[in-house]
VOPAGU-2260 file (C-alpha; in pm, 1 decimal, decimal comma):
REM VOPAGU-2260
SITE   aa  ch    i         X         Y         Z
SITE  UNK   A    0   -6303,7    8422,4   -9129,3
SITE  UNK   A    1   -6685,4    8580,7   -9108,0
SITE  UNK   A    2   -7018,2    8495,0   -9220,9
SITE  UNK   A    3   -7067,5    8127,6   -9263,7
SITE  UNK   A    4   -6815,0    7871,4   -9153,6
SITE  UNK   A    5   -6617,8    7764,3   -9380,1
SITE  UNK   A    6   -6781,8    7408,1   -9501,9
SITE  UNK   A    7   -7096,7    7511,7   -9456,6
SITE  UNK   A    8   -7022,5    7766,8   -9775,6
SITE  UNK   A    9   -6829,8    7488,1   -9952,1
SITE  UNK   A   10   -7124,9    7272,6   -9913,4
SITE  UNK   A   11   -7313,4    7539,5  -10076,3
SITE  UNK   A   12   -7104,2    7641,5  -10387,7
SITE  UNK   A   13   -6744,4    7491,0  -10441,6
SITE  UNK   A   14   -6465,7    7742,5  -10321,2
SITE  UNK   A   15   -6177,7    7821,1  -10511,3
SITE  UNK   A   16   -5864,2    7716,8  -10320,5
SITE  UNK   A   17   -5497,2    7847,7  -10322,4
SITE  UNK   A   18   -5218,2    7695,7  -10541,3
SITE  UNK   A   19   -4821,2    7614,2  -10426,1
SITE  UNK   A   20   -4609,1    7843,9  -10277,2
SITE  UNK   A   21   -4285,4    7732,9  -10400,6
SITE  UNK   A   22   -4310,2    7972,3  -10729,5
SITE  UNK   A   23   -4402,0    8261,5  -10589,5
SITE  UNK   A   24   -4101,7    8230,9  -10273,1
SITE  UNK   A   25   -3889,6    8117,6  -10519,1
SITE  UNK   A   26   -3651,3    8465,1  -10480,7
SITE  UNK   A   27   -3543,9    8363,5  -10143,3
SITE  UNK   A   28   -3359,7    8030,9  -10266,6
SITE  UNK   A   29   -3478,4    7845,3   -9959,1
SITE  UNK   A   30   -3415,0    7515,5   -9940,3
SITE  UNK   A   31   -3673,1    7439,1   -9716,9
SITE  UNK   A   32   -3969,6    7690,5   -9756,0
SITE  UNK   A   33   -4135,3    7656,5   -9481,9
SITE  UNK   A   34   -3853,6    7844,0   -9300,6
SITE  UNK   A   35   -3970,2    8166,1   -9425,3
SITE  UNK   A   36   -4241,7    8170,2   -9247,4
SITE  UNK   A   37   -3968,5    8266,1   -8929,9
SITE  UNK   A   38   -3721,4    8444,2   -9164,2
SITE  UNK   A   39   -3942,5    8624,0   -9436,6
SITE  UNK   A   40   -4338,6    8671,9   -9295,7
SITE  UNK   A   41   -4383,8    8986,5   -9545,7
SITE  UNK   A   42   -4266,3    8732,0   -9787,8
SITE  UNK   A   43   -4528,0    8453,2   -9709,1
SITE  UNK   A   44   -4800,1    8698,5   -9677,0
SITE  UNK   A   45   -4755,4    8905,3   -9975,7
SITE  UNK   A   46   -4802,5    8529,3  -10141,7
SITE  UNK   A   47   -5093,3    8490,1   -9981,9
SITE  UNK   A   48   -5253,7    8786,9  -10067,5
SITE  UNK   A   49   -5139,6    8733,9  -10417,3
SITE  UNK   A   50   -5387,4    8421,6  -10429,5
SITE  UNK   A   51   -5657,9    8597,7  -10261,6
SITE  UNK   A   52   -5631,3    8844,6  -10511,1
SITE  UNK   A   53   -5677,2    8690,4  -10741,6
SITE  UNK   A   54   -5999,4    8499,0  -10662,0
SITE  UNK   A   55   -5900,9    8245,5  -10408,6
SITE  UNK   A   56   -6175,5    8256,9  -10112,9
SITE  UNK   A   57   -5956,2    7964,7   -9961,6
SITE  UNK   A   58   -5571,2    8023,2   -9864,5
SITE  UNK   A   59   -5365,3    7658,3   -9783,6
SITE  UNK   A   60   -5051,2    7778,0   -9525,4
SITE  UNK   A   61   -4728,3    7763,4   -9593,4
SITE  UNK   A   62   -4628,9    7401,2   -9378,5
SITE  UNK   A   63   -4619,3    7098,5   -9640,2
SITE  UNK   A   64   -4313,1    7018,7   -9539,7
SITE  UNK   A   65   -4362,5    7088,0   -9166,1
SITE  UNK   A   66   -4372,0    6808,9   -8983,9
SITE  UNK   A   67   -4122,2    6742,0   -8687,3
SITE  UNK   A   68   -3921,4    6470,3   -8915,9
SITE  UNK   A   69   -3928,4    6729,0   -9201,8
SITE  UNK   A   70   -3773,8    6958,8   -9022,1
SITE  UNK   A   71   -3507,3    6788,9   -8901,5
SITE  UNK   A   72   -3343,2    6760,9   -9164,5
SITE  UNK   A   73   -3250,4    7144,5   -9153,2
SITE  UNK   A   74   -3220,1    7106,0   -8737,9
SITE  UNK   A   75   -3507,0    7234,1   -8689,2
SITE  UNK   A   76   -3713,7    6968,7   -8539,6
SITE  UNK   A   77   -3779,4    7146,2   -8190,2
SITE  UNK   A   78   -3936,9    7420,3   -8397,8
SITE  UNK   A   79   -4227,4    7210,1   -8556,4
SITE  UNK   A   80   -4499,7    7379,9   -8323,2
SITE  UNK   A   81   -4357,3    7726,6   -8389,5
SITE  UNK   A   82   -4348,9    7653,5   -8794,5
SITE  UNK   A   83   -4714,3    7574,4   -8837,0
SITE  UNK   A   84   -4833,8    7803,1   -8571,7
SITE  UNK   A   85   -4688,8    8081,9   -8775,8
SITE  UNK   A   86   -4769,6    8027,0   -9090,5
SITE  UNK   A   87   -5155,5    7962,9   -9036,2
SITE  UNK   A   88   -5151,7    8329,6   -8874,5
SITE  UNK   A   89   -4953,1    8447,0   -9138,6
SITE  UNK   A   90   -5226,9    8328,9   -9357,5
SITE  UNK   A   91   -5532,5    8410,4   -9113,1
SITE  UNK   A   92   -5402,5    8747,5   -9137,5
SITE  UNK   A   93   -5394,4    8820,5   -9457,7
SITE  UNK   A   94   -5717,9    8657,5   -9529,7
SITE  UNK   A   95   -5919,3    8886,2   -9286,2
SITE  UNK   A   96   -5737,3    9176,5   -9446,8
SITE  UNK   A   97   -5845,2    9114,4   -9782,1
SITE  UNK   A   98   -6220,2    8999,8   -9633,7
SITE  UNK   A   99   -6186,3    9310,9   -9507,6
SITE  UNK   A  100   -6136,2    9488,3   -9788,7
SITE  UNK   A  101   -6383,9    9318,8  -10064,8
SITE  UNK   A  102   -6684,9    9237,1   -9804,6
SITE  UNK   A  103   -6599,4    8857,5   -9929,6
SITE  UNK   A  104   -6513,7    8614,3   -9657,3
SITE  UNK   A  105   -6206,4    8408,1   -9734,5
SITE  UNK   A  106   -6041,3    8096,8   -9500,7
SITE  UNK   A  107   -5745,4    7916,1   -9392,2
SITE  UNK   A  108   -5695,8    7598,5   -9446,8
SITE  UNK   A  109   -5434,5    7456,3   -9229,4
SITE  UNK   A  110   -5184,1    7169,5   -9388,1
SITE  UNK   A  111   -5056,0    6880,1   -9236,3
SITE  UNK   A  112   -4892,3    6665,1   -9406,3
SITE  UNK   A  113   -4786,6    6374,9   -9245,8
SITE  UNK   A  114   -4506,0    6130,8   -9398,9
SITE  UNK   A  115   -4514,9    5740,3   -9398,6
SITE  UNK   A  116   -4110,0    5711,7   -9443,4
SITE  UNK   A  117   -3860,4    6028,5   -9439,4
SITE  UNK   A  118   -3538,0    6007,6   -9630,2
SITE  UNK   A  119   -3331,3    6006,6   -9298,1
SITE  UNK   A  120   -3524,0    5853,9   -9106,8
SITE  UNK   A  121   -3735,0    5543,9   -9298,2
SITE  UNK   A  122   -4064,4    5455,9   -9202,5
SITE  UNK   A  123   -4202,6    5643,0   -8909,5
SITE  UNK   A  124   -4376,5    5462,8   -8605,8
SITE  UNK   A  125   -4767,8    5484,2   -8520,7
SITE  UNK   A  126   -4634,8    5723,1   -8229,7
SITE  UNK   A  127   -4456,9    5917,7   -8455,7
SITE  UNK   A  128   -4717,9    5964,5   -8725,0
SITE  UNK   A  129   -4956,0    6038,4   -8432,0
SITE  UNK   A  130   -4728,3    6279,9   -8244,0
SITE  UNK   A  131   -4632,4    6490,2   -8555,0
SITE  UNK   A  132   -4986,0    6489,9   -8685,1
SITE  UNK   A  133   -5075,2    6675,8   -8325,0
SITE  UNK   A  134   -4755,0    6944,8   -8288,3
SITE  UNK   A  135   -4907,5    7061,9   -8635,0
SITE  UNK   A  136   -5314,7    7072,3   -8587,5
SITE  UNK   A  137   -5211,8    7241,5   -8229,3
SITE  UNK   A  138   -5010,6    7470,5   -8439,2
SITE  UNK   A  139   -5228,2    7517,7   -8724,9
SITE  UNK   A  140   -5519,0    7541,3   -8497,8
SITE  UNK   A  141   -5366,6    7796,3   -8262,4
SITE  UNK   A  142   -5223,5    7996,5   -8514,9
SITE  UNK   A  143   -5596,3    8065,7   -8690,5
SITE  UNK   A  144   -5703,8    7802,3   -8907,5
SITE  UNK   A  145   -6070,8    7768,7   -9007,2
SITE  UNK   A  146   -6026,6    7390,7   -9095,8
SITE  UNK   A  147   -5732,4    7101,7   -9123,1
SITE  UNK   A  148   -5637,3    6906,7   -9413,5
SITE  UNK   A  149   -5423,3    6588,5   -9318,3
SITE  UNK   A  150   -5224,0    6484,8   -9583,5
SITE  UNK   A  151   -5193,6    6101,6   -9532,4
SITE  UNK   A  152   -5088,9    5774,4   -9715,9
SITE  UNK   A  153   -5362,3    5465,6   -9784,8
SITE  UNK   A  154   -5209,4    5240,2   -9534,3
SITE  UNK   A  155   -5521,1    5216,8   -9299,3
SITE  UNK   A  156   -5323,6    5236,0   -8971,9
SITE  UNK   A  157   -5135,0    5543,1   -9028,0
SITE  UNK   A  158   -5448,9    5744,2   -9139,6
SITE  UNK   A  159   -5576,5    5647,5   -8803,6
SITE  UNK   A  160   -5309,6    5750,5   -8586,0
SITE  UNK   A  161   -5261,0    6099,1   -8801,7
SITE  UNK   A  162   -5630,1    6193,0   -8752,7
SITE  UNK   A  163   -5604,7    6115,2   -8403,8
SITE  UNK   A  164   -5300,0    6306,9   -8314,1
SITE  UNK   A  165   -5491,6    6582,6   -8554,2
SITE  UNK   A  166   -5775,4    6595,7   -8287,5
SITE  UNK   A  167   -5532,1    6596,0   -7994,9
SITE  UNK   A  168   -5355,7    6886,6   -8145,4
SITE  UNK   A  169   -5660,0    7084,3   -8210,7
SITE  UNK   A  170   -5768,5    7008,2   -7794,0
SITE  UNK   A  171   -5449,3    7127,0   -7712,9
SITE  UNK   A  172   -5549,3    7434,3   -7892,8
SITE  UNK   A  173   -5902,6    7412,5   -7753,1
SITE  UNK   A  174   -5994,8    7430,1   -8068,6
SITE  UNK   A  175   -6252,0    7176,2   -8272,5
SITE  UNK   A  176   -6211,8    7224,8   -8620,1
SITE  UNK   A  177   -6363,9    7101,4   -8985,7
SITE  UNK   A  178   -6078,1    6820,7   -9047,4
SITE  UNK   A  179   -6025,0    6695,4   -9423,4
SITE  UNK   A  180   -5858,4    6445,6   -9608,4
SITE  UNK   A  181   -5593,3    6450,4   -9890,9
SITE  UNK   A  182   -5517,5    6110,0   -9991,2
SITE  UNK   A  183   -5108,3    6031,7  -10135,2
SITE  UNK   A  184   -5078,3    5683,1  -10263,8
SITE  UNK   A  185   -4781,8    5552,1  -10145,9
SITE  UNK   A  186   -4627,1    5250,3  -10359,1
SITE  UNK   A  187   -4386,2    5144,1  -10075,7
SITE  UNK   A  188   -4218,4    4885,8  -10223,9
SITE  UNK   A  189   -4301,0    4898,2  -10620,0
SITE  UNK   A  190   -4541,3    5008,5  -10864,1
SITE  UNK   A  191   -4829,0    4785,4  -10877,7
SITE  UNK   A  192   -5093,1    4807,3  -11110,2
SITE  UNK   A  193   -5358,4    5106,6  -11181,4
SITE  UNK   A  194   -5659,5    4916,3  -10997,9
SITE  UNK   A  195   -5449,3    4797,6  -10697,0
SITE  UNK   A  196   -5412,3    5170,2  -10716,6
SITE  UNK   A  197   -5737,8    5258,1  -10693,1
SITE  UNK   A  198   -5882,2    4996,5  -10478,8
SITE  UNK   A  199   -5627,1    5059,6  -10213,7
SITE  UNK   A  200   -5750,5    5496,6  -10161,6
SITE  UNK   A  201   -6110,4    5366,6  -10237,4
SITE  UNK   A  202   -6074,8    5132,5   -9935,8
SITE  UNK   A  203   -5852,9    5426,5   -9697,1
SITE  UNK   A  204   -6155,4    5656,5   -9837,3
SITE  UNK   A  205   -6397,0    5413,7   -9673,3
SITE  UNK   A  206   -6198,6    5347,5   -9379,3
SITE  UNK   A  207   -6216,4    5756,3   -9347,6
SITE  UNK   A  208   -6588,9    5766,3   -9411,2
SITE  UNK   A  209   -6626,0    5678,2   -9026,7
SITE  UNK   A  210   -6387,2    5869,0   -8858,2
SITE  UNK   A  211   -6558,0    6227,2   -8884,4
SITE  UNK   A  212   -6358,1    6356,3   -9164,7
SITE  UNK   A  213   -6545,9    6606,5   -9371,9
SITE  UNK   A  214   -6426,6    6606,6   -9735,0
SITE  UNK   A  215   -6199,2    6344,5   -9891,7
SITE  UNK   A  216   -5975,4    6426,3  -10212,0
SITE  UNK   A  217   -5666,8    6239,7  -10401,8
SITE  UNK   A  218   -5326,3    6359,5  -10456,8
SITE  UNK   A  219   -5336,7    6354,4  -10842,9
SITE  UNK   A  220   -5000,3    6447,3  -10851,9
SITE  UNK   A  221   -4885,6    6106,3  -10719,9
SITE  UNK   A  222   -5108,1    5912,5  -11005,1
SITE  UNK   A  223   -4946,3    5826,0  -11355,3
SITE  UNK   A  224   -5234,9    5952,1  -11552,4
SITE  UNK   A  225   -5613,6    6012,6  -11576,4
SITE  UNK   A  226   -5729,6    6097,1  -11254,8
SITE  UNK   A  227   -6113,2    6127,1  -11270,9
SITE  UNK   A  228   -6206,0    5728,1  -11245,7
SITE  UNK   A  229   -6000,5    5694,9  -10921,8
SITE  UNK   A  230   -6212,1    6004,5  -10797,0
SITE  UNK   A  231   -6517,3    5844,2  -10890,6
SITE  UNK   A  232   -6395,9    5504,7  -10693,6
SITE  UNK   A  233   -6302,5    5711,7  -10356,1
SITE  UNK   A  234   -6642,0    5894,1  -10401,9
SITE  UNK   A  235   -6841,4    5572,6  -10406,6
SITE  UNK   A  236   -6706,6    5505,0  -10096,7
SITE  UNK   A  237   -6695,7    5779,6   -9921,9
SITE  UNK   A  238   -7029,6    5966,4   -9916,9
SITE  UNK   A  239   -6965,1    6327,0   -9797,8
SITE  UNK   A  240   -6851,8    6613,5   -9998,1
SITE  UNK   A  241   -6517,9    6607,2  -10207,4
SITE  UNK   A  242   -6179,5    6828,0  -10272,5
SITE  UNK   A  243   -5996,4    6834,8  -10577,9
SITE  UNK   A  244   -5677,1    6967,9  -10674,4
SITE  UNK   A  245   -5658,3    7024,2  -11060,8
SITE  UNK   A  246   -5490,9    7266,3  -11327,3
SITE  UNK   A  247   -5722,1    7477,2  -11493,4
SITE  UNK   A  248   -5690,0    7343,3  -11844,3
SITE  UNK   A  249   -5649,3    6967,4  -11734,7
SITE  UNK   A  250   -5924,4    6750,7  -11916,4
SITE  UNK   A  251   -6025,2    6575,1  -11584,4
SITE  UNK   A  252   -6126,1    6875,0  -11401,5
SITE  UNK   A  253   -6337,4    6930,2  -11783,2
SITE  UNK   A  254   -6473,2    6573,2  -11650,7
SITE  UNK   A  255   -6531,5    6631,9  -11328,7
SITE  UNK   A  256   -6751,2    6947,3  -11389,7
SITE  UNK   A  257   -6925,0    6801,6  -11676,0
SITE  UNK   A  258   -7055,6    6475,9  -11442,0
SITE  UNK   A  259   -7367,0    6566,7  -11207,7
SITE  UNK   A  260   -7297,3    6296,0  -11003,0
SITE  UNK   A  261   -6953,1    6455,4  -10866,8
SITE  UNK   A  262   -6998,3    6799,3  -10952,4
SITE  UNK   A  263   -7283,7    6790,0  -10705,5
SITE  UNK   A  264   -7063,2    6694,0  -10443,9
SITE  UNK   A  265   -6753,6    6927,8  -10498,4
SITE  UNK   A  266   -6674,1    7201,0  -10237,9
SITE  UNK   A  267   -6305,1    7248,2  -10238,8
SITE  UNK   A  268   -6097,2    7289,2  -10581,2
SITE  UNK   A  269   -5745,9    7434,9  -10601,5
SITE  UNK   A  270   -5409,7    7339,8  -10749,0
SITE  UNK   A  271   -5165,2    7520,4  -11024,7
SITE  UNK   A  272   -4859,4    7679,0  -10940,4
SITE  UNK   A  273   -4917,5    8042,4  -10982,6
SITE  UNK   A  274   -5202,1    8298,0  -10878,8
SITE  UNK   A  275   -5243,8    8302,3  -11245,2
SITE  UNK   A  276   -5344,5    7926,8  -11213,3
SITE  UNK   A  277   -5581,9    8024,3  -10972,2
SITE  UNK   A  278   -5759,1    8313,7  -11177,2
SITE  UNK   A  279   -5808,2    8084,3  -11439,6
SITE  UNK   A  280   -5935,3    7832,5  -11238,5
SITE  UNK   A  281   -6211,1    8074,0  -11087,1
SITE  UNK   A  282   -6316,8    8168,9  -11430,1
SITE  UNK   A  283   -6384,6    7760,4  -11483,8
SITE  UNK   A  284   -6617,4    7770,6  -11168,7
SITE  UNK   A  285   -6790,8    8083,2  -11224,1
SITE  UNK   A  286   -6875,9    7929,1  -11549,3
SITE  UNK   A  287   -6975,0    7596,2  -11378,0
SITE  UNK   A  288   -7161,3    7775,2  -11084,8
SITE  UNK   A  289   -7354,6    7969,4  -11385,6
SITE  UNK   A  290   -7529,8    7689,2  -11477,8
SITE  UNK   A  291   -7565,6    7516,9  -11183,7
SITE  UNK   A  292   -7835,6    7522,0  -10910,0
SITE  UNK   A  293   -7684,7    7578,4  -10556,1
SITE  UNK   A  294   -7684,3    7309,9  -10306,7
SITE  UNK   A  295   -7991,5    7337,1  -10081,0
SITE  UNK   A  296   -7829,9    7050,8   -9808,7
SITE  UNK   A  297   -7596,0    7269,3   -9563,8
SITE  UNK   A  298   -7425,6    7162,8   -9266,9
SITE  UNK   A  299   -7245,1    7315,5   -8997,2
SITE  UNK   A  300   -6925,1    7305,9   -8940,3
SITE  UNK   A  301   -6809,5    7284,3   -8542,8
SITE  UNK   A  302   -6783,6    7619,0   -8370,4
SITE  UNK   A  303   -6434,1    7732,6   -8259,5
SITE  UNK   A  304   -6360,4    7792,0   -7871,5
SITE  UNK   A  305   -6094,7    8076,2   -7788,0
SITE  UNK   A  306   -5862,3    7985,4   -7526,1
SITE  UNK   A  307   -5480,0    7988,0   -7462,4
SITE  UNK   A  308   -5264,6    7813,4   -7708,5
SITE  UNK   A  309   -5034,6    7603,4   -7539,2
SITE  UNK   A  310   -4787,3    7317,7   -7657,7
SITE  UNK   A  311   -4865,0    6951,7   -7662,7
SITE  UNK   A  312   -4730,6    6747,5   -7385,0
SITE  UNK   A  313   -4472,9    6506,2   -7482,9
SITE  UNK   A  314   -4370,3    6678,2   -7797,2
SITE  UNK   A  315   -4013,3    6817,3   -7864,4
């Protein structure tokens, strides 16, 4: 929210990112929580600041369930825009409070996940992956997030039209934003084998490597097991910095910081469930960072333009 942007710090040291928000809003009994950020905003904040609290310099906003066909399936499709636009300044808020208060300059990172197939609906169109992708970046990006991360499926097409909708939602913000890349494999119509696996987000990594995106990670969630060799695939081929969600005690992140070769490369890390999760997790960095050189190669990230947020065209 101050001082250096927000990749050109993560570039420099790897920043500590916020966990999920479903334990901590758990109280409210909402089925979908992304809701709260309308109903409950002292709610969603108060999470927030529980994170930053304890040692996240990175808040992710409340909207992984927020796209347009998400939505709809609590009627609430026409309020997509509204739902992300709210929660990143719910989060932007709270994070220049707390910067605020410790001198220590903390971001939002706005989420967009964007769905292949939808329970209701089945598998989404090009337009429709494209459309939803934009009502949330011009959301997230008029609401007061420092950088996007599109939460996408392998399937080379979609990834396209998500990160293009992304950029038409963030110039209907006139906005230009950092935009990142959280990988989900998808198994669409089975479960194929571990390498098919990996091959298939090693080759969407690729396919990402030239369309501007600037950190790629994997869902490790969505893998059966060991995570760290896929990593090491999608870092081969994509060459520019890397985020990682991991539990503090979980042997690959022990992996990840013990190899040079991807350690180097790390700038966001985040995961857990709990802002407990995340305290312990910042202990495991400040212990990596203490025996680790900082990065000397900085870049910087796009500068923001202040304007009037307005709605995309064409969007419900």
């Amino acid at each position: 929210m101050s001082g250096p942007g927000l990749m050109v710090e993560a570039r420099r040291v790897p920043l500590p990112v916020s966990g999920g928000l479903a334990e901590a809003l758990a109280g409210f009994a909402a089925p979908c929580l992304e809701v709260l950020n309308l109903e409950q905003p002292r709610a969603v904040r108060a999470a927030h600041r529980r994170y930053l609290e304890a040692g996240a310099r990175v808040v992710r906003t409340n909207t992984a369930g927020a796209s347009p066909q998400r939505l709809d399936r609590w009627r609430m499709h026409d309020e997509a825009f509204i739902v992300s636009y709210m929660a990143a300044e719910h989060a932007a808020e709270t994070a220049r409070a707390v910067a605020a208060e410790t001198g220590v300059a903390r971001w939002v990172l706005g989420v967009a996940r964007v769905e292949a197939r939808v329970r209701q609906l089945g598998f989404l169109s090009l337009d429709q992956v494209e459309e939803a992708s934009r009502t949330m970046a011009s959301g997230l990006a008029g609401g007061g997030a420092d950088a996007i991360v599109v939460e996408s499926n392998q399937d080379g097409a979609r990834l396209t039209a998500a990160l293009a909708g992304v950029r038409r939602g963030m110039a209907d913000a006139g906005r230009s934003l950092p935009v990142l890349l959280t990988l989900r494999y998808d198994p669409l119509f089975g479960t194929p084998h571990r390498d098919r696996v990996t091959a298939d987000l090693a080759g969407a990594a690729a396919a990402a490597a030239g369309l501007g995106i600037a950190a790629v990670g994997i869902a490790n969630a969505d893998l059966a097991d060991s995570w760290i060799d896929t990593l090491r695939a999608v870092a081969r081929a994509f060459p520019g910095p890397l985020q990682v969600e991991a539990a503090p005690a979980s042997p690959d992140l022990a992996a990840l910081l013990g190899d040079p070769a991807l350690a180097s490369r790390l700038a966001l890390i985040g995961g857990g469930r709990s802002p407990d999760d995340t305290g312990r997790l910042c202990e495991r960095l400040r212990s990596f960072r203490g025996g680790e050189a900082d990065t000397a190669d900085l870049f910087a990230a796009n500068d923001t333009v202040t304007v009037p947020v307005r709605r995309p065209r064409g969007t419900r």
